[in-house]
DSSP file (Angstrom, degrees, kcal/mol; ACC not computed):
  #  RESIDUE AA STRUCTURE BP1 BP2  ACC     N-H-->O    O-->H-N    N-H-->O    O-->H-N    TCO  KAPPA ALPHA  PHI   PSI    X-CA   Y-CA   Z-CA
    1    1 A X              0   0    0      0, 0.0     3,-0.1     0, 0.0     0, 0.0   0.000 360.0 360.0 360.0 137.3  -46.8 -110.0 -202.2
    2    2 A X        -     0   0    0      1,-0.1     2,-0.0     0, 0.0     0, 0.0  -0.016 360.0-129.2  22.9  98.4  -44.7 -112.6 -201.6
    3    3 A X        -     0   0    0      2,-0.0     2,-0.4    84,-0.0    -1,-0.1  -0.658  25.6-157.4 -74.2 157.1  -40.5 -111.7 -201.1
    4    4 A X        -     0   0    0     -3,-0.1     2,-0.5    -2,-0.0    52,-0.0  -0.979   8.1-129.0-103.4 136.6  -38.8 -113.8 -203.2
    5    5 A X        -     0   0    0     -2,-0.4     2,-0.1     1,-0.0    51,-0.0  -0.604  16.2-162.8 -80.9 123.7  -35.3 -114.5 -202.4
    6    6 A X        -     0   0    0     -2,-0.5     2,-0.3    81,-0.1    47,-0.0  -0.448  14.2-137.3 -86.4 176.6  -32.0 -114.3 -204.3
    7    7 A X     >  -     0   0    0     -2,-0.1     4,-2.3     0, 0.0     3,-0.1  -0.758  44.2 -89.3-117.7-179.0  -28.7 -115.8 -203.6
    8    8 A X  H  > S+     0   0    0     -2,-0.3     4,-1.5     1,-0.2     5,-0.1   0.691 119.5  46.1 -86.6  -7.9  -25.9 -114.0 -204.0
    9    9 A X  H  > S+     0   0    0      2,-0.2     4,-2.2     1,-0.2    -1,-0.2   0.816 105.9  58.5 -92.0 -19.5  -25.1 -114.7 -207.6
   10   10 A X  H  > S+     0   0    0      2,-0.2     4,-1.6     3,-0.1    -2,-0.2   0.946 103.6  53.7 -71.7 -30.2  -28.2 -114.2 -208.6
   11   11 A X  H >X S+     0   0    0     -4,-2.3     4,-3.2     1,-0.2     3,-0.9   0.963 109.9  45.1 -25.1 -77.2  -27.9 -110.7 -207.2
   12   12 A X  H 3X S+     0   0    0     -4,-1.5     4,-1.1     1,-0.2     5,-0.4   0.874 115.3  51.7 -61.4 -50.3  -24.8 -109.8 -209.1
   13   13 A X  H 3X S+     0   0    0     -4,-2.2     4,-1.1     2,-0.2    -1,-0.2   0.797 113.0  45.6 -11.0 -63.2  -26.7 -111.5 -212.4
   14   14 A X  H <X S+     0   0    0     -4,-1.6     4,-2.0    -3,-0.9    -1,-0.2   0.823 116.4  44.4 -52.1 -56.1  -29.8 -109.3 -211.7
   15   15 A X  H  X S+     0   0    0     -4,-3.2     4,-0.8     1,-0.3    -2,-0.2   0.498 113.6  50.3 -92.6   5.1  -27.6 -106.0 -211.1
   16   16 A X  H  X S+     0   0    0     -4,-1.1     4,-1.3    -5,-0.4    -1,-0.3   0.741 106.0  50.8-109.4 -28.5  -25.6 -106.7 -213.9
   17   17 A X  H >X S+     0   0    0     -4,-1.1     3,-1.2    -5,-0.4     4,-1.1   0.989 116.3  52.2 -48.7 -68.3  -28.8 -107.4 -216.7
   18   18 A X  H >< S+     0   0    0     -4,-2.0     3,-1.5     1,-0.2    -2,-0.2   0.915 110.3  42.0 -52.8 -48.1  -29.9 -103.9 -215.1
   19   19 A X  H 3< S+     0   0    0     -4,-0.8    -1,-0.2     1,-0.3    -2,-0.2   0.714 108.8  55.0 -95.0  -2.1  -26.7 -101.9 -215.7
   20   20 A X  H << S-     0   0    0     -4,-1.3    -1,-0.3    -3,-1.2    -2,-0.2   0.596 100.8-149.5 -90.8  -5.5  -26.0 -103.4 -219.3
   21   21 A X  S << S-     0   0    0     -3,-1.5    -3,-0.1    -4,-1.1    58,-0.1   0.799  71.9 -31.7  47.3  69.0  -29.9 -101.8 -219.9
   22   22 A X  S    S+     0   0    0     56,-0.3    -1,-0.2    -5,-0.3    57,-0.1   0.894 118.4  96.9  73.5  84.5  -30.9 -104.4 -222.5
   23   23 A X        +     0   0    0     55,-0.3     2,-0.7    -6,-0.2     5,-0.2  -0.082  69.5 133.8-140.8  -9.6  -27.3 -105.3 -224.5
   24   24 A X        +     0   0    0     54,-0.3    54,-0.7    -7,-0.2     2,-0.6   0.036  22.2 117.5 -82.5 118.8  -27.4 -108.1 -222.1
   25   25 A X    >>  -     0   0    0     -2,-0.7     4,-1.1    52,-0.2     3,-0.5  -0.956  68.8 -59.5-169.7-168.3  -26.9 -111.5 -222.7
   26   26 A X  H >> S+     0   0    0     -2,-0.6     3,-2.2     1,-0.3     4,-1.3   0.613 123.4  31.5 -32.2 -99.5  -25.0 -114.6 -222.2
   27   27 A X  H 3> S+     0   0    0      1,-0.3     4,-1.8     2,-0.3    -1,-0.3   0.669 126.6  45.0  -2.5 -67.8  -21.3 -113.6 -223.4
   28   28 A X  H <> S+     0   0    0     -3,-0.5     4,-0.6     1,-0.3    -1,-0.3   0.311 108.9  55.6 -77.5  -5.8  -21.8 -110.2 -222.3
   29   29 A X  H <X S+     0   0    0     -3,-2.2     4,-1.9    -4,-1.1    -1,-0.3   0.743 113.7  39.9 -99.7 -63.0  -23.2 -111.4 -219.3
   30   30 A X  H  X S+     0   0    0     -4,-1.3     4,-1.8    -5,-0.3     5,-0.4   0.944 111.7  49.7 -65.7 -51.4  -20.0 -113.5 -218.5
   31   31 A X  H >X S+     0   0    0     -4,-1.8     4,-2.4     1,-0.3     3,-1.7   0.983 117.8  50.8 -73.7 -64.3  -16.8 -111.1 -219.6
   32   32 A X  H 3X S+     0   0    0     -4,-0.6     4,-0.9     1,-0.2    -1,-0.3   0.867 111.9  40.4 -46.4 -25.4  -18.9 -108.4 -217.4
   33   33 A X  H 3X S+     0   0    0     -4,-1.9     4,-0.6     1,-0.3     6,-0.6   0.757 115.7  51.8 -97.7 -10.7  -19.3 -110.5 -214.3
   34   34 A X  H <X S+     0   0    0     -4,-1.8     4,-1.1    -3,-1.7    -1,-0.3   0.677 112.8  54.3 -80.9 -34.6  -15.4 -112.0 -214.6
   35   35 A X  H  < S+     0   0    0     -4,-2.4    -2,-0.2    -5,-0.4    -3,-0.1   0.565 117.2  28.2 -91.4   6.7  -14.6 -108.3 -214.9
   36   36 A X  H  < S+     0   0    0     -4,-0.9    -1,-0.2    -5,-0.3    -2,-0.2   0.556 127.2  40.0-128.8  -4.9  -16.1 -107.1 -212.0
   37   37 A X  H  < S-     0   0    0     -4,-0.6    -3,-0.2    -5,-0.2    -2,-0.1   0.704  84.6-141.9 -96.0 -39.0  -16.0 -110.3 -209.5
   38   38 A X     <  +     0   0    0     -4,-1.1    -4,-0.2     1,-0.2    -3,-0.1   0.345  60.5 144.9  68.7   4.4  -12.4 -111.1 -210.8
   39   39 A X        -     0   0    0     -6,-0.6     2,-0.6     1,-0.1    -1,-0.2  -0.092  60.4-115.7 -69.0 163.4  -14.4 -114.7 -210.2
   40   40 A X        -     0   0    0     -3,-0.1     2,-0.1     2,-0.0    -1,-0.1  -0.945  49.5-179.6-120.4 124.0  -13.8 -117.8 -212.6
   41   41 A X        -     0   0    0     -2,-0.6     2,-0.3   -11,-0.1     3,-0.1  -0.127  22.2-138.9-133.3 157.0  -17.1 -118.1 -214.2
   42   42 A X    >>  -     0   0    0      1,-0.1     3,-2.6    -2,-0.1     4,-1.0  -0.906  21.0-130.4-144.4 133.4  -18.9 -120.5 -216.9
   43   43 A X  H 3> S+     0   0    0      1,-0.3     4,-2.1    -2,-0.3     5,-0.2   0.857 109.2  47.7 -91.2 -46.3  -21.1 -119.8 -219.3
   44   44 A X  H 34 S+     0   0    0      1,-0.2    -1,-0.3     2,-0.2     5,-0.1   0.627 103.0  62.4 -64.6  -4.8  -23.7 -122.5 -218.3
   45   45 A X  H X> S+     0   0    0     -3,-2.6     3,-3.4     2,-0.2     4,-2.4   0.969 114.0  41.0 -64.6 -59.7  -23.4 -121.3 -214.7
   46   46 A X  H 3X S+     0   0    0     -4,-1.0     4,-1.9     1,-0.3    -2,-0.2   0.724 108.4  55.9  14.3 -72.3  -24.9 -117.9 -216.6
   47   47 A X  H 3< S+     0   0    0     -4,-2.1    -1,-0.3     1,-0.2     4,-0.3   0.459 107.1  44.7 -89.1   9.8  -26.8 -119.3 -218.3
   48   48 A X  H <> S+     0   0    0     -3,-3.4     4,-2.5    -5,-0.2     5,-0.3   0.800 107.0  61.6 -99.3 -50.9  -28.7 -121.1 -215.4
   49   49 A X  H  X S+     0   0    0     -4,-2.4     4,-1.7     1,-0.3    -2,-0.2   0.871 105.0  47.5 -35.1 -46.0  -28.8 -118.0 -213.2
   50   50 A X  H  X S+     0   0    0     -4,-1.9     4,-2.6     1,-0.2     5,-0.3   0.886 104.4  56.7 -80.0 -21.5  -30.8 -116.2 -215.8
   51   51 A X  H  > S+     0   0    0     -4,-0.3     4,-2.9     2,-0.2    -2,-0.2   0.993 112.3  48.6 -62.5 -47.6  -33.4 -119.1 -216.3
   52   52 A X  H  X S+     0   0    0     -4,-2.5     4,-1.4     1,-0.3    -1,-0.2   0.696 110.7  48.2 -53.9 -29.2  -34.1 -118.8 -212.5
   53   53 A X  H  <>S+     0   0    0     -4,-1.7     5,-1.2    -5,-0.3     6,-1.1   0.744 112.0  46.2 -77.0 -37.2  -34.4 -115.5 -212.5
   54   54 A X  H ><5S+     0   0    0     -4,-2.6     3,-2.9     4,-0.3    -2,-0.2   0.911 106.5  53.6 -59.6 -49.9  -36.6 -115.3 -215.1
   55   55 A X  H 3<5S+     0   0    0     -4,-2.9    -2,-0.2    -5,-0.3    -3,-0.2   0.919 109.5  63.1 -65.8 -37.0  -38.9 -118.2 -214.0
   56   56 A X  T 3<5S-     0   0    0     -4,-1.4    -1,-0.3    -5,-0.2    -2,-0.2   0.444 117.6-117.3 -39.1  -4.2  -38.7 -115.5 -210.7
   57   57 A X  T < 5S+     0   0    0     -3,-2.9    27,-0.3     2,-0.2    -3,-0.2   0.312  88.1 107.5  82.7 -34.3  -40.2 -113.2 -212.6
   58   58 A X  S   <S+     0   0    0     -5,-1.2    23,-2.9    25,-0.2    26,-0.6   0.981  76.7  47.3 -60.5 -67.4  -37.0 -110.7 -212.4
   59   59 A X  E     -A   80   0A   0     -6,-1.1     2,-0.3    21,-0.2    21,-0.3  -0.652  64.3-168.4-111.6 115.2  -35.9 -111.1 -215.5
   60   60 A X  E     -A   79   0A   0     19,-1.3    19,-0.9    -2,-0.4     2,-0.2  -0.978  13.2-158.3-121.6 138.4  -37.5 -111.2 -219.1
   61   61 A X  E     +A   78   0A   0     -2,-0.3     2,-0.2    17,-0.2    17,-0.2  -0.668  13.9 171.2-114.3 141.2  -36.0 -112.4 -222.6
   62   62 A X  E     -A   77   0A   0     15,-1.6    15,-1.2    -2,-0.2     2,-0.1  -0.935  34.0-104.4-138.1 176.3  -36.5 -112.0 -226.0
   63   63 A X  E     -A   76   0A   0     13,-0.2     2,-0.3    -2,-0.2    13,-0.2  -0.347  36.8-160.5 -64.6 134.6  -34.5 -113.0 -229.6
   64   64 A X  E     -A   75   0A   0     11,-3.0    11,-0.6     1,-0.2     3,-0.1  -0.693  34.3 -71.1-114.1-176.0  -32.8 -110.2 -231.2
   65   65 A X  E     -     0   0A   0     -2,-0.3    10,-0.3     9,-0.2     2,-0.3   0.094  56.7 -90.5 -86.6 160.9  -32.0 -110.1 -234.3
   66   66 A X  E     -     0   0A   0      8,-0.2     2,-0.4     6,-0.1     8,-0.2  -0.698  38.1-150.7 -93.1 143.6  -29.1 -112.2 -235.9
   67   67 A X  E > > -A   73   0A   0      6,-1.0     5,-1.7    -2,-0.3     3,-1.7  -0.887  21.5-142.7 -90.1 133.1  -25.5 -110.6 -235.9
   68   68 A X  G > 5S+     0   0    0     -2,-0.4     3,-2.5     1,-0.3    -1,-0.1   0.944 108.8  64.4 -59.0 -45.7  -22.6 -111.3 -238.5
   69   69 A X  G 3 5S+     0   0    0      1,-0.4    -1,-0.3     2,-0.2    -3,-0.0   0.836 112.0  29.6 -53.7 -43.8  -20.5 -111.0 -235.3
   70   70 A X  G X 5S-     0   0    0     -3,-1.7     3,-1.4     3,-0.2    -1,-0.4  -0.253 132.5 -98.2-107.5  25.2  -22.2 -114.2 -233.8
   71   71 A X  T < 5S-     0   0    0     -3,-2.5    -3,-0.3     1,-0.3    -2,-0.2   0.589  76.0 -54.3   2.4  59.3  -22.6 -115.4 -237.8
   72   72 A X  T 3 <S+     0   0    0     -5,-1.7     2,-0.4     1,-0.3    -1,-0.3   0.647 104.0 139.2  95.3  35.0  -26.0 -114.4 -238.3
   73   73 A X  E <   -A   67   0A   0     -3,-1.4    -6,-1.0    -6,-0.5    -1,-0.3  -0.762  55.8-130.4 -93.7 140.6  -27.1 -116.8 -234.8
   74   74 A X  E     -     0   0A   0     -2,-0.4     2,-0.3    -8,-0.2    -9,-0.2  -0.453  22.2-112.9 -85.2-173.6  -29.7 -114.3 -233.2
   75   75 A X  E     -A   64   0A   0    -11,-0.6   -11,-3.0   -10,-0.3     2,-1.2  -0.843  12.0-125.6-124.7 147.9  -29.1 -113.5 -229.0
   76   76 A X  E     -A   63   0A   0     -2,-0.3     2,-0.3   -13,-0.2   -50,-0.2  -0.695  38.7-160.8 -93.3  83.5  -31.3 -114.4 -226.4
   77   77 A X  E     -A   62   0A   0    -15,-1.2   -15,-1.6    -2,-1.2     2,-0.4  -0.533   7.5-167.0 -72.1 131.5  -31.6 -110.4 -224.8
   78   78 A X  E     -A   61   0A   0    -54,-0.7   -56,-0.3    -2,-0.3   -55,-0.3  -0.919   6.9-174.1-130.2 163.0  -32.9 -110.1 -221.1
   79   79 A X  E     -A   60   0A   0    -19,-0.9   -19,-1.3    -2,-0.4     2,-0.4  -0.679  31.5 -99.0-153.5 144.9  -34.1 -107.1 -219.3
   80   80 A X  E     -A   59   0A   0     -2,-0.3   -21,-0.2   -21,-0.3     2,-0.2  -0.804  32.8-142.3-118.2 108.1  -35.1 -106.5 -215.8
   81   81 A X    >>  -     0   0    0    -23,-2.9     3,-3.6    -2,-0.4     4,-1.9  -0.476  31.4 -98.4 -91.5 170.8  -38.7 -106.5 -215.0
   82   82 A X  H 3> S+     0   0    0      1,-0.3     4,-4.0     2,-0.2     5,-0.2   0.832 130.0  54.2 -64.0 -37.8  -40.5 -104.0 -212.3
   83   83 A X  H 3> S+     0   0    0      2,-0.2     4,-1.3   -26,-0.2    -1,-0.3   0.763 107.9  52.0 -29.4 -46.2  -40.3 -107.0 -209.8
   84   84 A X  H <> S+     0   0    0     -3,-3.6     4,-1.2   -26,-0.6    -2,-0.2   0.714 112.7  40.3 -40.1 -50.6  -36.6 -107.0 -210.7
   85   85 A X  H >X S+     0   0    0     -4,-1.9     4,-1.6     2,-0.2     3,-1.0   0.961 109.2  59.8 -68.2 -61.8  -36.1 -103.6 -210.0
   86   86 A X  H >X>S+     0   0    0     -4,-4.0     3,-3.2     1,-0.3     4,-0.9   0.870 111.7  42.4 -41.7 -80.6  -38.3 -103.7 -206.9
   87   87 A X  H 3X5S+     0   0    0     -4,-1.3     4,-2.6     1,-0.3    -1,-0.3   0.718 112.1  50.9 -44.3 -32.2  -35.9 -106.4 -205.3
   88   88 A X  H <X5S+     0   0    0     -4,-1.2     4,-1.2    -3,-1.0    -1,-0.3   0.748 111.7  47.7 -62.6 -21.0  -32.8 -105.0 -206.2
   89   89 A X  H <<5S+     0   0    0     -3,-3.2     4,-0.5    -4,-1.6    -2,-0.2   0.698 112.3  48.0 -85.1 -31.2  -33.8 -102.0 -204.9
   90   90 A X  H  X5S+     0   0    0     -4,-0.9     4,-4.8    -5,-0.2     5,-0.3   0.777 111.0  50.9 -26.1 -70.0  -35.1 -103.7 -201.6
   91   91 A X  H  X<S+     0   0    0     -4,-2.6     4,-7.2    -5,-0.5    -2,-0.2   0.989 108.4  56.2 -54.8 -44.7  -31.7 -105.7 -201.3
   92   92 A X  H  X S+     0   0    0     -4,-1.2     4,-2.0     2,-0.2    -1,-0.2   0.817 111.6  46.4 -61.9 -38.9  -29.9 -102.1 -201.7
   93   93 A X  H >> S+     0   0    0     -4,-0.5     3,-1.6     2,-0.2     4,-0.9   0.912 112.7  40.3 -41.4 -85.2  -32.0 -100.9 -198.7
   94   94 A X  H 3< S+     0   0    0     -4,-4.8    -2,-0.2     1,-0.2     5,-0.2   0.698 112.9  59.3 -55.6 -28.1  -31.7 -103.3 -196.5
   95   95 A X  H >X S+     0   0    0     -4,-7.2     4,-5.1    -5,-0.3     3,-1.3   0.969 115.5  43.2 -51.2 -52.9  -27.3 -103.6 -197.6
   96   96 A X  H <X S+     0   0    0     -4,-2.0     4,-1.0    -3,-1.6    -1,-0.2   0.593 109.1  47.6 -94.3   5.1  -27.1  -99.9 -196.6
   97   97 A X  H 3< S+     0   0    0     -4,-0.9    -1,-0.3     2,-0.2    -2,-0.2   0.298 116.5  48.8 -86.0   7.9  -29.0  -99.6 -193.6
   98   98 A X  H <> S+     0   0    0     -3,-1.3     4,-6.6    -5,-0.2    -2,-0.2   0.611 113.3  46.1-118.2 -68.5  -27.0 -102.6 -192.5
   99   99 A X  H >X S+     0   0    0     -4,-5.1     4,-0.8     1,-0.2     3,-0.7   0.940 110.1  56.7 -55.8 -61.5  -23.5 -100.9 -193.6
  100  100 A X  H 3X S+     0   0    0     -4,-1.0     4,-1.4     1,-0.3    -1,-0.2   0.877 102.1  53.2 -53.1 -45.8  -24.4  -97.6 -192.0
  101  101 A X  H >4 S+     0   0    0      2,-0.2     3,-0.6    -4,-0.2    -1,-0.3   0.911 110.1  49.9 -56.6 -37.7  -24.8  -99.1 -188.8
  102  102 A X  H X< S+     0   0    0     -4,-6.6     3,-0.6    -3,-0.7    -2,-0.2   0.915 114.6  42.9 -51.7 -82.5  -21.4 -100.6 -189.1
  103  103 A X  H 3< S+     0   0    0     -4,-0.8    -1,-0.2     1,-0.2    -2,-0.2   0.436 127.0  27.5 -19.3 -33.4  -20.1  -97.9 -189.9
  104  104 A X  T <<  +     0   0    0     -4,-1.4    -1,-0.2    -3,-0.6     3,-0.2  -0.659  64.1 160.6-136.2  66.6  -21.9  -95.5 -187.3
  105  105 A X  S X  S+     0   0    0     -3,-0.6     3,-0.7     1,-0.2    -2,-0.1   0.683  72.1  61.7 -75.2 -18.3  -22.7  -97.9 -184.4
  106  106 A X  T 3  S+     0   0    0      1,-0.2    -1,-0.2     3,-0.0     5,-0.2   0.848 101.6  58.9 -81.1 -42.9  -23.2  -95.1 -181.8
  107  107 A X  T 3  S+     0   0    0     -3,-0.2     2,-0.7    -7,-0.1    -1,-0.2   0.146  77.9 117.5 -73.6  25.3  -26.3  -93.6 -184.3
  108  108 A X    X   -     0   0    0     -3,-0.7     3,-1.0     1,-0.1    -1,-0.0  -0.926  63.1-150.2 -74.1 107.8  -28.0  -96.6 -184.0
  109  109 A X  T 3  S+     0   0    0     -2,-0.7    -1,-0.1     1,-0.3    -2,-0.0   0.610  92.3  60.1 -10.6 -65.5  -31.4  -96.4 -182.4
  110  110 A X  T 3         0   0    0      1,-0.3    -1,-0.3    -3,-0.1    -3,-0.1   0.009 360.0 360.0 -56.8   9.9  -31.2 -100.1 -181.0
  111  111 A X    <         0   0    0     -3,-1.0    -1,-0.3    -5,-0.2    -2,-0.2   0.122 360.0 360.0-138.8 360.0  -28.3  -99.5 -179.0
């Protein structure tokens, strides 16, 4: 198959859909990724990230039910599909075989 590629915000997007394990959406999507980037963020940046990622295939949505919290407007929920996983899991490779060789440059093979 085919790699597809992220960029790096879709990454953090991606891994952050996965670790909220379907609570995720927009809002909740934003206060996490301002609380872990420290970044200053917008909700239609968000909200773009996930369309791409969905039309990638990573990512799949549906409506959940409406809340009185959101006054009875329903949430758009997205979820991380096995394509999703595979590539985060991929990136996660290839990040820490990259950082161990920093880190250990004498155990490197190539050298």
């Amino acid at each position: 198959m085919k790699r597809t590629y992220l960029g790096e915000f879709e990454e953090l997007v991606l891994l952050t859909v996965a670790v909220l394990e379907g609570q995720a959406y927009g809002v909740v999507l934003l206060h996490e990724l301002i609380a872990q980037t420290g970044r200053s963020l917008r909700l239609n940046q968000v909200h773009s990230a996930l369309q791409r990622l969905e039309d990638k295939g990573m990512l799949s949505s549906e409506m959940g039910e409406p809340t009185a919290e959101r006054g009875g407007r329903r949430k758009r929920l997205f979820k991380v599909t096995a394509f999703g996983l595979r590539t985060l899991e991929e990136i996660q490779e290839i990040r820490s075989s990259l950082w161990n060789r920093f880190n250990n440059p004498k155990t490197d093979p190539s050298l």
